[in-house]
N, C-alpha and C positions, 0 to 999 in steps of 0.2 A: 552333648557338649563337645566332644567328637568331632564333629560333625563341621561343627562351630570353629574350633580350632584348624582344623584343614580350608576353612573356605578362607582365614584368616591368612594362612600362608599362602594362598593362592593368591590372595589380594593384593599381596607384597607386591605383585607384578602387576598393576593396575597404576596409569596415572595421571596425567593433567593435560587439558587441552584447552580449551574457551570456558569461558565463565557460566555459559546458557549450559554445558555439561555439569558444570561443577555442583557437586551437591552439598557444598557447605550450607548452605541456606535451610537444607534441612533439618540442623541441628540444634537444637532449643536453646533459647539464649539462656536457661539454667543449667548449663551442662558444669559438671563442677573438671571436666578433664577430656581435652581432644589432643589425638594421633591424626596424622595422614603419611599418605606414600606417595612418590608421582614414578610410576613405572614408565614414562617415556622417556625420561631420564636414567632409569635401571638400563631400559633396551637400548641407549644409547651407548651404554659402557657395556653391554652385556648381549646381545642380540638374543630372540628369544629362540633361535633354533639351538643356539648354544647352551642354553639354560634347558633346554630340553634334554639333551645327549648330557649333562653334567650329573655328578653323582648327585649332590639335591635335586635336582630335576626327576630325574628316575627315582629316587627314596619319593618324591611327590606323588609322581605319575601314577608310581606302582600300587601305590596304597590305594590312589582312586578308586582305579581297576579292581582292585581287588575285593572293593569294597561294594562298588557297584553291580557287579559284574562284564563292566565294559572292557573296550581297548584303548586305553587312554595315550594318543603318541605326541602328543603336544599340548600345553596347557593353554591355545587356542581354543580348544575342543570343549573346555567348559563353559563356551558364551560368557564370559568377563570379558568385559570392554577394556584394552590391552593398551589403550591410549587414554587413561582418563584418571582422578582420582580416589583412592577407598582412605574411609573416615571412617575413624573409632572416635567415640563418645562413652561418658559415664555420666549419668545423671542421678542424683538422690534425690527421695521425697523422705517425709517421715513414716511412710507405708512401706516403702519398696527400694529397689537400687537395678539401676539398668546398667546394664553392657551394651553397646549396642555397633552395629556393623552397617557403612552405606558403601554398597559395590554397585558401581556401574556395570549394566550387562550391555552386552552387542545383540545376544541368541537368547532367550530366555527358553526356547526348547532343548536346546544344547546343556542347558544349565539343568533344566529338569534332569536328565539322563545320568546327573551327579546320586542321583538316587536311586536305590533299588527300585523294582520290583513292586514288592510291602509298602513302598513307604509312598511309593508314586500313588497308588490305591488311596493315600491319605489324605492325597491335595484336594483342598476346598477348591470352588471356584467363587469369588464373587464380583460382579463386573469384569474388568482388566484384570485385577486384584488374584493373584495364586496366596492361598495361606498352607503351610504347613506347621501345625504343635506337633513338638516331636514327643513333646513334653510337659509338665507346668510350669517349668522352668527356661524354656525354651522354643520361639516362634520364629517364623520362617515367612517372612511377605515378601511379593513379587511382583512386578509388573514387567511392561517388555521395557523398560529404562534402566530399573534398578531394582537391587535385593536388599530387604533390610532386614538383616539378622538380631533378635532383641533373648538378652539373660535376664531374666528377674529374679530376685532374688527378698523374698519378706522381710524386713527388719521386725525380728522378732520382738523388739520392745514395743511395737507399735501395737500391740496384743496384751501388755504389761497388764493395762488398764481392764477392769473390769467388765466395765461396760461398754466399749469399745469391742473387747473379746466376747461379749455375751450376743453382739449385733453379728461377729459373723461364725457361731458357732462355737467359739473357741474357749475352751473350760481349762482352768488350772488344774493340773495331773495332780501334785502333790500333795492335794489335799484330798484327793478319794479315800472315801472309809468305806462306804456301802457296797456290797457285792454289783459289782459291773451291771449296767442296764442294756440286757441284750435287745430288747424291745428298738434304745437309741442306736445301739452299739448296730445292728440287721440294717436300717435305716440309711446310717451315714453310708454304709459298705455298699446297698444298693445305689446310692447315690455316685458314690465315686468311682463304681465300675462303670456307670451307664456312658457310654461314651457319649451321647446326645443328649444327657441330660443338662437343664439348665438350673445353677444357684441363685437362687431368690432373695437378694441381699437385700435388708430393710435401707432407706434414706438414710445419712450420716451427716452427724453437726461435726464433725472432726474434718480441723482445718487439715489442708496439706499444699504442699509449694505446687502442685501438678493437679490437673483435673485427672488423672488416673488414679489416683488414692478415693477419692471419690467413690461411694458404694454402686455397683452395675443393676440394674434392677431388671434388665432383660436381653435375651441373647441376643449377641449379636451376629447377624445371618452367616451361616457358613461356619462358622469357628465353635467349638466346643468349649463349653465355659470350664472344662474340670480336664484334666490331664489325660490322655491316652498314655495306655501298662508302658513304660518303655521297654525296649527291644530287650531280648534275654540275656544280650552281653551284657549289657547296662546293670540288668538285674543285683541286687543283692542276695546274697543267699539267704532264703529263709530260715530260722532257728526250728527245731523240730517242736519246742516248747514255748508255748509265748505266753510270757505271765498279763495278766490283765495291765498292769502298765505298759509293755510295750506292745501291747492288740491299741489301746487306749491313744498312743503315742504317733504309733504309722495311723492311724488313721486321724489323726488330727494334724500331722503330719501333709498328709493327701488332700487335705482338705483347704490348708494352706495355699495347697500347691494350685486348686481348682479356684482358689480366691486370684492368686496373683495372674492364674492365665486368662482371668475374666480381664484385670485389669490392663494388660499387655497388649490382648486383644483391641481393646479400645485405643490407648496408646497409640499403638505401632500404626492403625489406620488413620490416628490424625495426623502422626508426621506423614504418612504416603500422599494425602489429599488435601492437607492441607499446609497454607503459608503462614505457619507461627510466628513468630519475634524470634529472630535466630543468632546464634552467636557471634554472625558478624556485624551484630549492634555494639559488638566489648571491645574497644580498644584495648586491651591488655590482650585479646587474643589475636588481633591482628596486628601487633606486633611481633608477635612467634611468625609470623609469615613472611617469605622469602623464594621469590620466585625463580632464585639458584639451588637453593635447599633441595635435596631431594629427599626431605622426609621432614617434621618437624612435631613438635609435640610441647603442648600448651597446659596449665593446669590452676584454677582459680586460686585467688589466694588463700595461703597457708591457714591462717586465722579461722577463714573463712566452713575450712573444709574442716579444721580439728575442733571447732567449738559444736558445727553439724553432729559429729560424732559422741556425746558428751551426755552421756544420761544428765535427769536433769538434776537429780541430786547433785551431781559434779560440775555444775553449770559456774562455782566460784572458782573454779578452775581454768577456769573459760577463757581468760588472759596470758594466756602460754606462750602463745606464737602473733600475740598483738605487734602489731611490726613489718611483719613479714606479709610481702604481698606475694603475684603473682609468679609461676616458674615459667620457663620457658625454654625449650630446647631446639636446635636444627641440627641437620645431619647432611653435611657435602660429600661426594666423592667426585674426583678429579685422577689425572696421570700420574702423579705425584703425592696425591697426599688426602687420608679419610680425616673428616674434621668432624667433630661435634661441640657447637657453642652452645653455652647455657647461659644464661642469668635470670634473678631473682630480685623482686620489685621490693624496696624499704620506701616505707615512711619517712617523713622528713628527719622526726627522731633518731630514728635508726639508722639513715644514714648519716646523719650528722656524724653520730658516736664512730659510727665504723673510720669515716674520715680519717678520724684525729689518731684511730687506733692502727691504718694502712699507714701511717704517713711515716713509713720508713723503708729502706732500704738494706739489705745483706751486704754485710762488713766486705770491702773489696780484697780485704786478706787472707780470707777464705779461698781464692780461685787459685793462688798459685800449690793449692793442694790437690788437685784435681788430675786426674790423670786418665785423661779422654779416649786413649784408645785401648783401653783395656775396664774402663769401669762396667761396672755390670749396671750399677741406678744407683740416683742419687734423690734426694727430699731435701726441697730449703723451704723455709717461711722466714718473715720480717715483721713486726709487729712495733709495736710501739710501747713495753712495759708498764713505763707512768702514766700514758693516755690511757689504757688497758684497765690500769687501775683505777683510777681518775674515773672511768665513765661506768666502770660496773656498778657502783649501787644505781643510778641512773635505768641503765639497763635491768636490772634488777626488779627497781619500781615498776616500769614499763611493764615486763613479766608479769609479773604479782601485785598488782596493782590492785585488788583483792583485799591483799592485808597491807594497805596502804601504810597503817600506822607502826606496823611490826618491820614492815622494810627499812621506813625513814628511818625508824630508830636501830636496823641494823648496817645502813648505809652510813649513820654517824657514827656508828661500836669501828666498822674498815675506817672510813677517814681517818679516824682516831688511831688504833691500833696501829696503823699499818704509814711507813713515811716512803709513799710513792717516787719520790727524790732515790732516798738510799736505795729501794730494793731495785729500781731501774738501771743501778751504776753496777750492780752485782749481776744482772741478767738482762741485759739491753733491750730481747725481744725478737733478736736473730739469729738464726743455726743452721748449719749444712750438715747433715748426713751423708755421706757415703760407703757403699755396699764396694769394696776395693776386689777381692777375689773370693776365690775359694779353698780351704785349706782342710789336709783331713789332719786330727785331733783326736788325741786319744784321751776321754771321756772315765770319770766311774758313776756309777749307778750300784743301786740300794738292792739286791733282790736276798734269795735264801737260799738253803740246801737242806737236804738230809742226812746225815750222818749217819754209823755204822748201827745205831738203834733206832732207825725210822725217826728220829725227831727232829724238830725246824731248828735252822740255825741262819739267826741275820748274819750276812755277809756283803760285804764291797768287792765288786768286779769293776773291772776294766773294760773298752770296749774303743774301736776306732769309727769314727764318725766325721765326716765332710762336713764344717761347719764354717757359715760365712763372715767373711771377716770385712769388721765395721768400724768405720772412723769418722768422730763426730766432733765438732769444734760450736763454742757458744762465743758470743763477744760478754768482756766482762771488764767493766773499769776499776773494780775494786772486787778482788779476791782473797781478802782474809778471811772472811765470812765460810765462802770454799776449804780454804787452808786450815780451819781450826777445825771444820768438820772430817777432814782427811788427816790431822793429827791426833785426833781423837780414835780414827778405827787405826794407828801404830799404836796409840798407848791399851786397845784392846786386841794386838796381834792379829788384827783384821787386814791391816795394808801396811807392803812394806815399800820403804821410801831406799831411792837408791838414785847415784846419778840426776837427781831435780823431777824424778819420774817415780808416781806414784804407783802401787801394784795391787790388784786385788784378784788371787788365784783362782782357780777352778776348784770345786767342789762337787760334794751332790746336790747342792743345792742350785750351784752357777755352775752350768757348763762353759763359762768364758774365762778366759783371763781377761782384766780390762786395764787398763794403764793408763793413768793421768796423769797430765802435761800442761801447765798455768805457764803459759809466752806469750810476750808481744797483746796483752789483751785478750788474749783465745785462750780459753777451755778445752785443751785437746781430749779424747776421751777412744782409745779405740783397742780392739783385741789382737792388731800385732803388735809385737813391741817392736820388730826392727821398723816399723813404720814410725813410732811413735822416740824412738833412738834417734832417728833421720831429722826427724821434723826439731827435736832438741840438739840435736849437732849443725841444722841446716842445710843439709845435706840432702835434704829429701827433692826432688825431681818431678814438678808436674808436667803436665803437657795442654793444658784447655785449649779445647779448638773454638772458634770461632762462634760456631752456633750454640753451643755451653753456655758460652760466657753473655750471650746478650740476652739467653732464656734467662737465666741467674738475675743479671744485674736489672731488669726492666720489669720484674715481675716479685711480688709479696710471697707467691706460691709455690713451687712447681714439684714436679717428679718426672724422673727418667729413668727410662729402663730399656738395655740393649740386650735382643735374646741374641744374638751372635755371639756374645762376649758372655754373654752365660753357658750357651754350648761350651765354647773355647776351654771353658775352665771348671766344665760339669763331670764328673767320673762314670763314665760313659759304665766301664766293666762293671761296676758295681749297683749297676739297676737294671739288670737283668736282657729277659728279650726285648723288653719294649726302649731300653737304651738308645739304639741307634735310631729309631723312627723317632722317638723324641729331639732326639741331636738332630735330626734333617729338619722337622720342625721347625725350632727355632733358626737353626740357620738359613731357614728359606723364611724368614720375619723381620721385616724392620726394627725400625728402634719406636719408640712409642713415648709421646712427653704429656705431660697437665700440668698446665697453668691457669693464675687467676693474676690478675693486675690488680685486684681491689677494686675499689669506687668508681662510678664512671656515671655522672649523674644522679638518679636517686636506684642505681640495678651494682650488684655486684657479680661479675659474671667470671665464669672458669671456660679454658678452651680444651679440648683433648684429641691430639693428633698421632696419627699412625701413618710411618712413612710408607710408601711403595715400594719395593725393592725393585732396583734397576735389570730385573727379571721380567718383569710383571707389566704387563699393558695399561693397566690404573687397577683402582681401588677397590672394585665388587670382583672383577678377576679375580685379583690376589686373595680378598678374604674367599672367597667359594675355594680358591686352590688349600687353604689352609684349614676352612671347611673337609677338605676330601683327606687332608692329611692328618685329620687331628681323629676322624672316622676309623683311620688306619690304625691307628695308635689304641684305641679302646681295647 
């Protein structure tokens, strides 16, 4: 798996050219989840000689080398086609679950030389076709176009069944009472050491979504139907002692393992040779595609994949995520600015509800609190309370829909209970956080001592501690509700009222002060008080700049966070050696925002951007430069 991993980073620098390259078409239209990368777009912001001489570049290179025994000086050298697409794929059957890997090669001798020694001794030949098993888990196909690297992995329930597990071997452990049958026990072992041996699966009425679930009834040339030892790093350590369960265990285990690499085998050579029904049959997944994207990542719908997973007893459960379609992600980098869009496919239902529940906006009395050049991050949301209310037994139903009859009649207990009117005048459904500075505070804490006869004694210390200071405001048309429940912790000495400003101290239980402030319709809430003095005298001071205020006001979502202005106000002395390396850090970091606008259609989609600091040549620079510096820092 190793192995697997490294060809995966390497791929990272493979990417898009003509369509007659592209190997999307490879990829089974059951895929339940596809990645790509387009490296001509990397090397256009990254050139690869530069990527070569960079510290990930040499942490890549060097492992090769090292591993190979080669002299790896440029990731040229591994025959990956450096202009062209790599595609990750996930496929489930009810048998099995693939990983699976399509790299364009230019050299497919250059690409061999990725291997030792050992392991090149390994490689089958058959036609064009190079196979290497590293593993049961683990196949290696090649030709001179492309590599297609495949995980299998058994879904263990798929063995549940009796007779299903009785077709390939496979006995339930936990019910052995008889002394171990060495006679079977000699058998299986000769079997699964033989490396050329072949498993003789009987024919199977067991449906499956893939002809690889399908029992193999004879080998297939060149490939070992049962696992080769892996290598001795891989190895597990043996136990000196091995009770008949787990002798019984690993070898049913291996046997397993020689099931799934019969089935891979087959697999992996119909995607090489042949034209399946491929996934760019799915509208849902060529919608994730963007031919400015330089990376994107697609994934069937949610429903789809969490009801897959779902023994069958749990099958009334099955209604969970009804609603929820397809995801989707891309990933830009430009001079300016790393982007990642996403969104996520609703039902008609489902968007409907959300509609009516975005369909508000952040109270515009919130911005004049904000104080742009010195804020560390902030979090808004806007929601729609009554609508919130209003559609959850709805939503509810949808859900669970299951217990139909148990919903409706708790969708009518909320309607009833609950007067969506009133509680929406009390809590609108919109708030702004902000994270303002940094303040050190002297803190107690619960610990013990011993005394002059060795026995424990609880005690309260003291201690100073740098703790962030946070101001939060709600809109609220009706605050008695608020106010009786703040009258009520005065008349238990919980909070004291002073100035129109209400107080609740630090403890050992709350390391905060917090201080509440009912004005002008806001719920102020925060741990300084000369903030919260300011904001009741009006005297308080913002400054929103420009790009603040139109993230805020245009969007139901967002969050921001400036590592600069965290440095600025971080206590550098008090964390030790790795202090100032962290402080350069962030200071050499943009500011970093996520938003979601809500509804757009039948998708609700969130964006997340990272600036480039006016250092920086664009976006893959910068993160590789923060790459090298965060290495530093460890």
């Amino acid at each position: 798996m190793r192995r697997v991993l490294q060809l995966l980073t390497l791929s990272l620098f493979t990417g898009y050219t003509a369509v007659a390259q592209d190997l999307a078409h490879k990829i089974p239209e059951k895929a339940l989840a596809v990645a790509s990368i387009k490296s001509d777009q990397l090397f256009q912001l990254f050139s690869i000689g530069e990527f070569d001489t960079s510290a990930l570049g040499k942490l890549l290179l060097d492992g090769v080398s090292k591993r190979t025994g080669g002299d790896y000086k440029g990731i040229e050298d591994a025959g990956i086609n450096l202009s062209s697409t790599i595609y990750y794929y996930y496929q489930k059957t009810d048998s099995i679950n693939y990983n699976c890997l399509l790299i364009p090669l230019s050299d497919p001798r250059k690409f061999e030389k990725l291997f030792n020694d050992t392991t090149r001794a390994k490689i089958k030949q058959q036609g064009e076709i190079r196979v290497l098993a590293t593993s049961g888990k683990n196949l290696f196909m090649w030709n001179n176009e492309m590599l297609y690297v495949a995980h299998g992995s058994v879904n263990t329930y798929f063995f549940h069944d009796s007779l299903t597990a009785s077709r390939y071997g496979i006995r339930d452990l936990s019910y052995i009472d008889n002394p171990y049958d060495e006679t079977v026990s000699d058998a299986i072992i000769d079997t699964v050491e033989s490396a050329d041996a072949t498993i003789d699966m009987p024919e199977t009425t067991v449906e499956t979504e893939a002809p690889v679930a399908e029992a193999v009834t004879e080998e297939v040339p060149g490939i070992p139907a049962v696992p080769e030892a892996p290598e001795s790093e891989e190895t597990m350590p043996t136990p000196v002692v091995e009770t008949e369960y787990t002798r019984a265990y690993k070898e049913q285990e291996a046997l397993k393992d020689s099931v799934a690499a019969a089935w891979m085998a087959t697999y992996s050579l119909d995607i090489l040779n042949k034209s399946n029904p491929s996934i760019l049959n799915n509208p849902a997944y060529l919608r994730s595609l963007d031919k400015n994207a330089l990376g994107s990542f697609w994934m069937a719908d949610l429903q789809r994949i969490y009801s897959g997973y779902l023994p069958y007893n749990f099958l009334k459960y099955g209604n969970m995520l009804k609603g929820y379609g397809s995801v989707n992600a891309r990933l830009y980098m430009d001079k300016e600015h790393m982007r990642i869009t996403g969104e996520m496919a609703l039902d008609e239902d489902k968007a409907d509800a959300y509609r009516k529940i975005y369909d508000k906006k952040l109270n515009k009395k919130f911005l004049k609190y904000i104080k742009s050049d010195s804020l560390i991050g902030f979090m808004s949301y806007a929601f729609d309370t009554e609508s919130y209310l209003k559609e959850l037994p709805k939503i509810f139903s949808q859900t669970y829909g299951t217990f139909s009859e148990e919903i409706d009649l708790g969708g009518d207990l909320i309607s009833l209970l609950l007067d969506e009117k009133a509680i929406a005048k009390v809590v609108k459904g919109d708030a702004l956080i902000l994270m303002t500075n940094l303040t050190p505070r002297e803190s107690t804490y619960q610990t013990y001592v011993y005394d002059e006869n060795y026995e424990r004694r609880d005690t309260t210390q003291t201690k100073m501690e740098t703790l962030p200071d946070i101001l939060c405001m709600f809109s609220s048309d009706d605050t008695h509700l608020i106010e009786k429940l703040l009258k009520y912790g005065i008349s238990k000495h919980k909070v004291l009222f002073a100035n129109n400003i209400y107080s609740l101290y630090h403890s050992t239980k709350n390391p905060f002060n917090l201080h509440i402030l009912l004005k002008d319709g806001i719920v102020f809430m925060g741990t300084s008080l000369t903030d919260i003095e300011q904001i009741n005298a009006g005297t308080y001071k913002g400054n929103l700049n420009k790009q603040q205020k139109e993230l805020l006001l245009k969007n139901n979502m967002t969050m921001f966070f400036s590592p600069k202005n965290l440095r600025d106000k971080m206590p550098v002395a008090e964390m030790g050696n790795k202090g100032e390396t962290i402080s350069k850090l962030l200071g050499n970091s943009g500011n970093v925002y996520l938003k979601s606008s809500g509804i757009k259609g039948n998708y609700i989609s969130a964006e997340l951007i990272a600036d480039v600091p006016n250092n920086q040549e664009n976006a893959l620079k910068y993160f590789i430069s923060l790459f090298n510096d965060a290495t530093k820092a460890r």
